[in-house]
ZAMIMI-907818 format. One record per residue (C-alpha): residue number from 1; residue in three letters; chain; x, y, z. Coordinates in steps of 0.25 Angstrom, whole numbers, plus 5000, padded with zeros to 4 digits. Last residue first. Layout:
<recs>
[NUM,ala,A,[X,Y,Z]]
...
</recs>
This chain:
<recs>
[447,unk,A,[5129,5232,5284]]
[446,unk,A,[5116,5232,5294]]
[445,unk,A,[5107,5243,5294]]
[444,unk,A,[5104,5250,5308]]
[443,unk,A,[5107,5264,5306]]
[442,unk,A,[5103,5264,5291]]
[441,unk,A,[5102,5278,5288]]
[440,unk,A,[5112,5283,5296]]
[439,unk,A,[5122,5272,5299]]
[438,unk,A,[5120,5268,5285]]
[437,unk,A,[5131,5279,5281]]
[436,unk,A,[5123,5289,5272]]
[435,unk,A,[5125,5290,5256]]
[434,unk,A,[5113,5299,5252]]
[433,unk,A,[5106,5299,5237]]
[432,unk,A,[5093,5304,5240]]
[431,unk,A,[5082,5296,5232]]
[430,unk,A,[5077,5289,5245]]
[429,unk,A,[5074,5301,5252]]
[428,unk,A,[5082,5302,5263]]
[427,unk,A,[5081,5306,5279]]
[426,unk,A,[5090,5307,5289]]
[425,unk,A,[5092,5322,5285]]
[424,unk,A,[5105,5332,5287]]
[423,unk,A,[5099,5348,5285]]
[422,unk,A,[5108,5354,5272]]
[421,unk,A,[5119,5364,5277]]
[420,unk,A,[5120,5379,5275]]
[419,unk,A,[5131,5386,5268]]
[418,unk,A,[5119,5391,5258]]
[417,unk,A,[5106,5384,5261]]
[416,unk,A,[5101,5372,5254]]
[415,unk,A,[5087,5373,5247]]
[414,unk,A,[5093,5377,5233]]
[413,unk,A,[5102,5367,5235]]
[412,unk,A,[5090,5355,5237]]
[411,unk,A,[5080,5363,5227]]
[410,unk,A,[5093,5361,5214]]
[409,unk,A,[5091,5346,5218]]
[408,unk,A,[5078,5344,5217]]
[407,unk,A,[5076,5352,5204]]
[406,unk,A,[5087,5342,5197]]
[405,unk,A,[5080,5328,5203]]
[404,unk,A,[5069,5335,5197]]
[403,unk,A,[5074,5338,5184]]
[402,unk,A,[5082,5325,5182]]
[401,unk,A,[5068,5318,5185]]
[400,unk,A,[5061,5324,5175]]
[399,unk,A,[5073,5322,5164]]
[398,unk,A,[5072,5307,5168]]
[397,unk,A,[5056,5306,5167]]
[396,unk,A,[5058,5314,5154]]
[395,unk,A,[5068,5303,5147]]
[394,unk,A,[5062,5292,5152]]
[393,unk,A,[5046,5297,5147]]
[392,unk,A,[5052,5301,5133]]
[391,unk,A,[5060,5287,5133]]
[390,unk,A,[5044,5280,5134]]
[389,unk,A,[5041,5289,5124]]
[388,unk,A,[5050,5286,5114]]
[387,unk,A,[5049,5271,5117]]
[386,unk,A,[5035,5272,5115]]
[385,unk,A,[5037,5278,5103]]
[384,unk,A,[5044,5269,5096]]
[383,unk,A,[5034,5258,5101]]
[382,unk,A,[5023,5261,5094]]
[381,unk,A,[5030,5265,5081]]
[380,unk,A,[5035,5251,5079]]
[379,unk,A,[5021,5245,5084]]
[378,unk,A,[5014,5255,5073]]
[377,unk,A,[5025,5249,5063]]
[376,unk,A,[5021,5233,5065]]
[375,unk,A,[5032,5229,5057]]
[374,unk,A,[5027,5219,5045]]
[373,unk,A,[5036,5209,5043]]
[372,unk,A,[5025,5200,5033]]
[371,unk,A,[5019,5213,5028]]
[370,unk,A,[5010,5223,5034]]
[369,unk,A,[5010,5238,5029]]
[368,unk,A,[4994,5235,5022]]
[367,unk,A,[4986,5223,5029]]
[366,unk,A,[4976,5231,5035]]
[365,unk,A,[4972,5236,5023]]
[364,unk,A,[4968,5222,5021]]
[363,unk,A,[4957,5222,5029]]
[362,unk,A,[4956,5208,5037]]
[361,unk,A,[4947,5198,5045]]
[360,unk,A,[4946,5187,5053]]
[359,unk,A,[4938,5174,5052]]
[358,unk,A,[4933,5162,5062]]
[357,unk,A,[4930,5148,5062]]
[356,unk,A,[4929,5136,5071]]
[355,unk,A,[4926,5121,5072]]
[354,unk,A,[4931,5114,5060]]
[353,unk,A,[4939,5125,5055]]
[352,unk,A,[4940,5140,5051]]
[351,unk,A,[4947,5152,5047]]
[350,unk,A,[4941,5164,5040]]
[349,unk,A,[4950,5175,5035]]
[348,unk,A,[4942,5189,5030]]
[347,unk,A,[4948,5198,5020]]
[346,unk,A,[4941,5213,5022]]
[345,unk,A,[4940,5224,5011]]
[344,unk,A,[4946,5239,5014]]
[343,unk,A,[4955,5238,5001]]
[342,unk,A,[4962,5251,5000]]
[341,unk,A,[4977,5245,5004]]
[340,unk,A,[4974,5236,4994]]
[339,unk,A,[4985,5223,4992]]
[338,unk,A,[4979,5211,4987]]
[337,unk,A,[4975,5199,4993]]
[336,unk,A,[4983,5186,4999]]
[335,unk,A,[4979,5174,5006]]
[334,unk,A,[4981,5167,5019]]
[333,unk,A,[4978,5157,5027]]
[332,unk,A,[4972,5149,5017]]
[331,unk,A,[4958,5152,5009]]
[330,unk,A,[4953,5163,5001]]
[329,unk,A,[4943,5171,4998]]
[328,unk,A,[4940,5183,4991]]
[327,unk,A,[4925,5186,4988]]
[326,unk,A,[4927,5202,4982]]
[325,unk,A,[4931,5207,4996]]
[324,unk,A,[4937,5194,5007]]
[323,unk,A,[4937,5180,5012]]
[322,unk,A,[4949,5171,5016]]
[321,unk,A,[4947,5157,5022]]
[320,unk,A,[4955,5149,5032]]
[319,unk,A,[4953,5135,5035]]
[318,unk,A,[4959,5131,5050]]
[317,unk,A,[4968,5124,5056]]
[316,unk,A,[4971,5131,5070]]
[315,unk,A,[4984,5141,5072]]
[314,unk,A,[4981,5148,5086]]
[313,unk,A,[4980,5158,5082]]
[312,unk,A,[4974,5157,5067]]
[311,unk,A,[4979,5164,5054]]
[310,unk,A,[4974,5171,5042]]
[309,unk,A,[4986,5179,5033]]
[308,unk,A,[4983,5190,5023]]
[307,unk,A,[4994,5191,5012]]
[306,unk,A,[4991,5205,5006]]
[305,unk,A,[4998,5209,4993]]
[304,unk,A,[5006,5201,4982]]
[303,unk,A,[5021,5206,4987]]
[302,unk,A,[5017,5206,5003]]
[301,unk,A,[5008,5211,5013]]
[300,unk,A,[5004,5204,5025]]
[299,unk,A,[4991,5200,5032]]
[298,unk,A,[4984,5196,5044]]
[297,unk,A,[4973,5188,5049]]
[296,unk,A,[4971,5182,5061]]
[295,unk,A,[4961,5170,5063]]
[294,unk,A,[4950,5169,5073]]
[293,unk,A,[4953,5155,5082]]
[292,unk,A,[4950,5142,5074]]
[291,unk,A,[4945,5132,5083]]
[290,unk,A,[4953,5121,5086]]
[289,unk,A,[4948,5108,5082]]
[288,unk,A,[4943,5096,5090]]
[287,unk,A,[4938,5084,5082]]
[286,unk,A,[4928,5075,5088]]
[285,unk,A,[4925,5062,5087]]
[284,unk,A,[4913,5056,5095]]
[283,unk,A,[4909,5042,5099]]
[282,unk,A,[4897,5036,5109]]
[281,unk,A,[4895,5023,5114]]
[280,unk,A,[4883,5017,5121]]
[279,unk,A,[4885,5004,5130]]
[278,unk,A,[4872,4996,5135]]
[277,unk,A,[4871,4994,5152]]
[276,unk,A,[4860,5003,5153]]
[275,unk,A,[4869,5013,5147]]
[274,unk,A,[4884,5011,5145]]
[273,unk,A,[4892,5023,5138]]
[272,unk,A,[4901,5021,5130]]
[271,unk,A,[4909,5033,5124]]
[270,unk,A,[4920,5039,5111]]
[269,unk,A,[4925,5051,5108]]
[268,unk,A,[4935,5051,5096]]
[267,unk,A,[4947,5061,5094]]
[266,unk,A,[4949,5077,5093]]
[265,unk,A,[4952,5079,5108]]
[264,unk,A,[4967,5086,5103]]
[263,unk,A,[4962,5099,5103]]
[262,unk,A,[4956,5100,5116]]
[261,unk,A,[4940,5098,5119]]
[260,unk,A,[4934,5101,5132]]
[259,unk,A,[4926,5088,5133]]
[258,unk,A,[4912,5084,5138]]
[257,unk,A,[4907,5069,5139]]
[256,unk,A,[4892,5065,5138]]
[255,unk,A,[4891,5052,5144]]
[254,unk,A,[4875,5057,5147]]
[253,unk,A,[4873,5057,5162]]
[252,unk,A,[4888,5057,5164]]
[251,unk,A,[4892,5070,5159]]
[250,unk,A,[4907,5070,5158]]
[249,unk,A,[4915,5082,5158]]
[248,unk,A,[4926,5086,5151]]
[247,unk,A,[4940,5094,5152]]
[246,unk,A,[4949,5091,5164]]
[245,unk,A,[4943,5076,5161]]
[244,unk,A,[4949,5075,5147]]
[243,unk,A,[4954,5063,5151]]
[242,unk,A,[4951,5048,5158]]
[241,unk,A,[4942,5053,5167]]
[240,unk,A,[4935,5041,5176]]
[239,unk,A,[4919,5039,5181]]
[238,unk,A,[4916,5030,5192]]
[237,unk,A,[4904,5029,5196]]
[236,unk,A,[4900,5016,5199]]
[235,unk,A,[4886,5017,5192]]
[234,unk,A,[4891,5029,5182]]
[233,unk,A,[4902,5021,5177]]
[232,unk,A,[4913,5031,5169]]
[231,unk,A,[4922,5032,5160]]
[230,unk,A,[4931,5046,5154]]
[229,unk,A,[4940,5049,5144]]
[228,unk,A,[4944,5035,5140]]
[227,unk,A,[4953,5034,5126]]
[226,unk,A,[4949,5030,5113]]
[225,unk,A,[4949,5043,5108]]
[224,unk,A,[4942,5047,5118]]
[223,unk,A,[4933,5038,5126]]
[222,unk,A,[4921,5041,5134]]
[221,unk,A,[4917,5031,5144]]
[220,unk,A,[4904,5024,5149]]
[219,unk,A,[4894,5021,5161]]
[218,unk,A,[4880,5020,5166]]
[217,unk,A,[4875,5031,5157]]
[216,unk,A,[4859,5032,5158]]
[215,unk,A,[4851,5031,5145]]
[214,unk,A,[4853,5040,5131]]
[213,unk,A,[4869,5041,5128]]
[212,unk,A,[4869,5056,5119]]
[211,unk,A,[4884,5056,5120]]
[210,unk,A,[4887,5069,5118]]
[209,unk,A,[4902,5073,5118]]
[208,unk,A,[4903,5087,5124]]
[207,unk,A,[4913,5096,5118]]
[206,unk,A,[4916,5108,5126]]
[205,unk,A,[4926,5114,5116]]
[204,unk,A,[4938,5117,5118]]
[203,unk,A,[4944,5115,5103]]
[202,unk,A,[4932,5115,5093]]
[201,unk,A,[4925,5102,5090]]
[200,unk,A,[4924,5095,5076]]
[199,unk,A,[4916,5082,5077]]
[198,unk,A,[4918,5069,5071]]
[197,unk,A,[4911,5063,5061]]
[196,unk,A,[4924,5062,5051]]
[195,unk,A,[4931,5055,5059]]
[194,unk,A,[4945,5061,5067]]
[193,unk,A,[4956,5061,5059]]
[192,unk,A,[4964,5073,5069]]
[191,unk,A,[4971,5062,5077]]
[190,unk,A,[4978,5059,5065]]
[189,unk,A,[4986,5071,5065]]
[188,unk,A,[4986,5076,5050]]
[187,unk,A,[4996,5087,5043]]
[186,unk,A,[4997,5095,5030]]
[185,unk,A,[5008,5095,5019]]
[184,unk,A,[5011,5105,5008]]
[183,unk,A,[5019,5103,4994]]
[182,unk,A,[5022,5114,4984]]
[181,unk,A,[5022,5114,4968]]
[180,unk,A,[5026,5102,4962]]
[179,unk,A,[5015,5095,4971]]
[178,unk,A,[5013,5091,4985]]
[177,unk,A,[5003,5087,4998]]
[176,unk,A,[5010,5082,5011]]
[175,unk,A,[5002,5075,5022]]
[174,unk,A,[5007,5072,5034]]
[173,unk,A,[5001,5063,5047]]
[172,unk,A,[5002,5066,5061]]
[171,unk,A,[5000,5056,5070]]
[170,unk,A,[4991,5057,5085]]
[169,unk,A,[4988,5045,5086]]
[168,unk,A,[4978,5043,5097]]
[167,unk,A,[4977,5027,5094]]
[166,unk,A,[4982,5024,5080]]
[165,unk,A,[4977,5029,5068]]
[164,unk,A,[4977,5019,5055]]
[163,unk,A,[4983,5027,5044]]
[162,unk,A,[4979,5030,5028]]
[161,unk,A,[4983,5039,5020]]
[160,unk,A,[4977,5049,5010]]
[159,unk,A,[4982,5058,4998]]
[158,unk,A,[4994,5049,4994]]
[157,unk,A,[5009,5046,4998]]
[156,unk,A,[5012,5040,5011]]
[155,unk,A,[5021,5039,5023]]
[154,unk,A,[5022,5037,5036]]
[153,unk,A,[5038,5038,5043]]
[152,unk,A,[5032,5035,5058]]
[151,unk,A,[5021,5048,5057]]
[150,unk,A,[5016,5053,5046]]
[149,unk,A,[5018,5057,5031]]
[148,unk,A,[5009,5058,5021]]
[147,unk,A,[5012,5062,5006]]
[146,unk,A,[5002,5069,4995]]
[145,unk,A,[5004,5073,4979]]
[144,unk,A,[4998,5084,4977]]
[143,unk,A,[4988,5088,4965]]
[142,unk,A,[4981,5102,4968]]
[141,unk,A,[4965,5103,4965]]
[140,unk,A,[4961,5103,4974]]
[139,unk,A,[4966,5108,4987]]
[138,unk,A,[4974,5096,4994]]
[137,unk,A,[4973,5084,5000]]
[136,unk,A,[4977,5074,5010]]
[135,unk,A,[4970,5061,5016]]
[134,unk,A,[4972,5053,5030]]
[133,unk,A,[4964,5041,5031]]
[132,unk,A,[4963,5036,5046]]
[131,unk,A,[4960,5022,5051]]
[130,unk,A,[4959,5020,5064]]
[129,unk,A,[4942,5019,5066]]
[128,unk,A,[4940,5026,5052]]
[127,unk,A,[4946,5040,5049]]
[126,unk,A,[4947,5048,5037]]
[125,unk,A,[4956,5058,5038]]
[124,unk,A,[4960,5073,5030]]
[123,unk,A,[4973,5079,5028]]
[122,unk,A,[4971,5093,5020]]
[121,unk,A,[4986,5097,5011]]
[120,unk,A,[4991,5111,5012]]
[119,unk,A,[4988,5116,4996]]
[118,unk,A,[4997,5111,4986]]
[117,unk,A,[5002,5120,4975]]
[116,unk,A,[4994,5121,4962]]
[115,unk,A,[5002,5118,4950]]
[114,unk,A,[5006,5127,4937]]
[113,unk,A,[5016,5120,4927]]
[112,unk,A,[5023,5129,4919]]
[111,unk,A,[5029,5127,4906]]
[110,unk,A,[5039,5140,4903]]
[109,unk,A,[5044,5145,4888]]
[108,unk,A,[5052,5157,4885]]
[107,unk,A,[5055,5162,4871]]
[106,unk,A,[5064,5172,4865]]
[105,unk,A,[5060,5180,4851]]
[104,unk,A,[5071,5190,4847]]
[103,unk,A,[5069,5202,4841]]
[102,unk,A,[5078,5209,4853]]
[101,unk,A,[5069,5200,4863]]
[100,unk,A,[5055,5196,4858]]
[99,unk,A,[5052,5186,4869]]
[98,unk,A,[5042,5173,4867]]
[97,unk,A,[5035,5169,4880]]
[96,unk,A,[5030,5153,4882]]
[95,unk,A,[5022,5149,4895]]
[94,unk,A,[5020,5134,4895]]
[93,unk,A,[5008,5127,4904]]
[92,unk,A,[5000,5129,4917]]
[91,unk,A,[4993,5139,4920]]
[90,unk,A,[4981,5133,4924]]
[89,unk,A,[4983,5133,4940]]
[88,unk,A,[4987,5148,4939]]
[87,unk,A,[5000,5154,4940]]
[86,unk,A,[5002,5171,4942]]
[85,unk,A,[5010,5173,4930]]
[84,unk,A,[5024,5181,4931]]
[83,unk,A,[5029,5183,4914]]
[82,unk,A,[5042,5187,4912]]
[81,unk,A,[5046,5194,4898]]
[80,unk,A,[5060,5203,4903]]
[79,unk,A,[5054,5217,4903]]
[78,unk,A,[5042,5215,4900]]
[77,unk,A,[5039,5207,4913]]
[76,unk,A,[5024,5200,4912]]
[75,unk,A,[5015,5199,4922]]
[74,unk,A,[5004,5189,4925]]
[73,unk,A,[4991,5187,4934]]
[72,unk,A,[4980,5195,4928]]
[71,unk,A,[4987,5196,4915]]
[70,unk,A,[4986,5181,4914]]
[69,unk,A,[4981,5180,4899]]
[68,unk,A,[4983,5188,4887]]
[67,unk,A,[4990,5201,4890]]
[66,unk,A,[4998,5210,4878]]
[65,unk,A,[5007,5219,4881]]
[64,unk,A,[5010,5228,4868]]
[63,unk,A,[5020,5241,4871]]
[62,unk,A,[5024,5241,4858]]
[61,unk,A,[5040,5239,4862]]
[60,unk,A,[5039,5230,4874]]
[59,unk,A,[5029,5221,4866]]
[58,unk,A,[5019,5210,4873]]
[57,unk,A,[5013,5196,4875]]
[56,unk,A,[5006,5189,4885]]
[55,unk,A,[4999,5177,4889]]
[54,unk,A,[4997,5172,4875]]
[53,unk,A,[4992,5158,4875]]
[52,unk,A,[5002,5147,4871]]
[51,unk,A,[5002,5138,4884]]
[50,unk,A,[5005,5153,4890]]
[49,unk,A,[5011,5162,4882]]
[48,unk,A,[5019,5175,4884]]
[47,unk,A,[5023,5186,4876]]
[46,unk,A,[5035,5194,4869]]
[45,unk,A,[5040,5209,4864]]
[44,unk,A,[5052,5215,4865]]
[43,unk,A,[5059,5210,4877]]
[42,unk,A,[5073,5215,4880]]
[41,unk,A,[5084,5205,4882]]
[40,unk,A,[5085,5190,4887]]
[39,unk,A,[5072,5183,4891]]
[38,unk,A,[5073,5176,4905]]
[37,unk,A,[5060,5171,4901]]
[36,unk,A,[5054,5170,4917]]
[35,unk,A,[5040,5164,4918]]
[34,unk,A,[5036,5170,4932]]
[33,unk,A,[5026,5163,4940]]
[32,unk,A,[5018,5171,4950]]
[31,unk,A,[5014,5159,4956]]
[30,unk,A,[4998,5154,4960]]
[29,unk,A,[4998,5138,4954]]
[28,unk,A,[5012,5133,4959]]
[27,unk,A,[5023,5131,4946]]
[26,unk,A,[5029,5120,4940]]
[25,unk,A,[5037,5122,4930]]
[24,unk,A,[5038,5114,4918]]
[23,unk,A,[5051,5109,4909]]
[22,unk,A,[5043,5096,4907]]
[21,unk,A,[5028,5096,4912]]
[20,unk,A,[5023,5088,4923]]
[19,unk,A,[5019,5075,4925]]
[18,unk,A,[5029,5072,4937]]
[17,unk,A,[5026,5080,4950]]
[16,unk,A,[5012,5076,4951]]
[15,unk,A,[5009,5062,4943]]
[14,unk,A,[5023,5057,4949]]
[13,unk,A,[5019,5061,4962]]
[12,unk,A,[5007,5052,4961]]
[11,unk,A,[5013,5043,4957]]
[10,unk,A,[5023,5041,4967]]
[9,unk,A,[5013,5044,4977]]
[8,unk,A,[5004,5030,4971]]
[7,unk,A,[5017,5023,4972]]
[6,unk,A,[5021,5024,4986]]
[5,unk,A,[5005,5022,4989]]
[4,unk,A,[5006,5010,4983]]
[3,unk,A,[5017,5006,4990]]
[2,unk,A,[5012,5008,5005]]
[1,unk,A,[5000,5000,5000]]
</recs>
């Protein structure tokens, strides 16, 4: 089995990466791709083709310029004949330019091979008792070829794999999407696969498992992922926490059990219960998922205009969603608009998962000064001059008390009569500066 999926990779890659044009190009669908000649010498006159249709044609000495298909997203260089084209999906095959240079006729030629890049790989499972089937994909409609990797050396080539779970394992299983162009990988924690009828519950919830037992409980258990949470026997009783007893409750009229629910409680409820002597069960999977906090939006400027940037603290998985004027969307983390510092409209990022959503919202004009280093001038300024001003208030309370300690002093001699002698005092302030022996002021210190 091992072999035959060897083989079918093989393949696979070979269909991908080796039926392709000689002498080619391969070049990632959205690149502003130049098609450099390198023609020597003045250009008179010339034009470009693409698969034999005229693109564009033009004469330096007449002035003619000529446009007959991607003007919207193409420029030409006059001066030395290059042709940037913005690449679609479609734009695939042989760009041909002829030159006139000096009277002179030079040709160019250049096969391009346009391809999607890959998009970040989704892993999705199938479950059934211990059996999991792990399956990855990309956004249609881009071909990859997909690897797994795992734990203890695993390994495998396809779209889907299949691994029989263990008890509470908690393996994490890689898989990696690539073409020609780019390559990109997601991750999957088996303990995440988790049935398909389960039930997605938010992080902290107060989730109460309802088992809707009709009759008197005698006795019964509940069961996490096979392991005891709590028992009890009603007639003796004797009832025993297992865990999660800091952070439930039990009702024992009607087995219902209560949990606070952490993020790592996603996993398989199950209970008996014995009424009139006849066992019930009852079974519930949940997922827990952290709810998505309100997202952050901010933005940088750069060479193709506004970047604006969604992001959620603390990071959560979630979908986001651009909206804005003229029905613009988007999806991603990010996206990019046009620079107008006039443009008052309003772009709107929504972020949700399972259990939660929110949204935030940005003007662009906010946007306009801030780039990727972006110094935060005001708080520069800010703090300039409140240095300046915190020096202003030393500098004065010095100067002040110069002064004073100068008026004091001059009041002293003024005081003081000529030939006579100043009046001896015990007493002393303690900013006089007065070297007596210690018998004086200090009689009975020791030294």
């Amino acid at each position: 089995m091992a072999r035959k999926d060897y083989i079918q990779g093989i393949l696979l890659s070979f269909i991908l990466f080796c039926v392709r044009c000689v002498d080619c190009e391969n070049v990632a669908t959205g690149t502003n791709y130049t098609l450099k000649s390198a023609i020597t010498g003045p250009i008179e006159l010339g034009d470009w083709k693409h698969n034999g249709n005229l693109v564009v044609e033009w004469d330096i000495k007449t002035g003619f310029l000529e446009w007959y298909r991607f003007q919207d997203r193409a420029k030409l260089n006059l001066a030395n004949g290059d042709l940037s084209v913005v690449l679609e999906k479609n734009d695939n095959g042989v760009f041909k330019a002829q030159f006139q240079v000096q009277g002179v006729l030079q040709y160019f030629e250049r096969t391009i091979k346009v391809i999607d890049p890959v998009t970040k790989p989704k892993v999705t499972c199938e479950q059934n008792g211990l059996d999991i089937t792990l399956k990855c994909a990309v956004d249609d409609p881009v071909q990859a070829l997909f690897t797994w990797s795992g734990p203890d050396g695993f390994s495998h080539v396809g779209d889907s794999v299949q691994i029989t779970r263990k008890q509470n394992d908690d393996s994490i299983y890689y898989c990696s999407a690539k073409n020609e162009e780019s390559v990109m990988s997601a991750e999957f924690k088996l303990k995440d696969c988790i049935s398909e009828d389960c039930e997605n519950v938010a992080t902290g919830t107060n989730y109460t498992l309802k088992s809707a037992i009709t009759g008197p409980i005698e006795l019964g258990d509940w069961r996490y992922n096979g392991n005891l949470v709590v028992e009890w026997d009603i007639k003796t009783g004797f009832l025993e926490w297992y865990r999660f007893q800091d952070r439930a409750q039990l009702n024992l009229a009607n087995g219902d059990l209560s949990v606070v629910l952490e993020k790592n409680d996603s996993g398989v409820f199950k209970a008996q219960f014995q009424v009139n002597r006849v066992l019930q069960y009852f079974e519930r999977t949940i997922k827990v998922i952290d709810p998505v906090t309100k997202p952050k939006v901010t933005c940088e400027e750069n060479d193709q205009g506004i970047k604006l940037i969604c992001s959620l603290v603390p990071p959560v998985e979630a979908e986001f969603k651009w909206t804005g004027p003229n029905g613009f969307s988007d999806v991603g983390n990010t996206t990019q608009i046009d620079r107008n510092q006039n443009d008052d409209s309003v772009y709107y990022c929504s972020v949700k998962n399972e259990v939660s959503e929110e949204s935030a919202e940005l003007n662009p004009k906010d946007c306009f000064g801030k780039g990727p280093n972006e110094i935060n001038i005001g708080a520069v300024v800010g703090g300039i001059i409140a240095t300046l001003g915190f020096m202003g208030l030393v500098v004065t309370s010095v100067f002040i008390h110069k002064k004073k300690g100068y008026s004091g002093g001059a009041r002293g001699k003024e005081s003081t009569p000529t030939g006579g002698k100043q009046p001896q005092s015990n007493s002393h302030s303690p900013d006089d500066e007065v070297n007596l022996p210690l018998s004086q002021d200090a009689p009975n210190q020791i030294v």
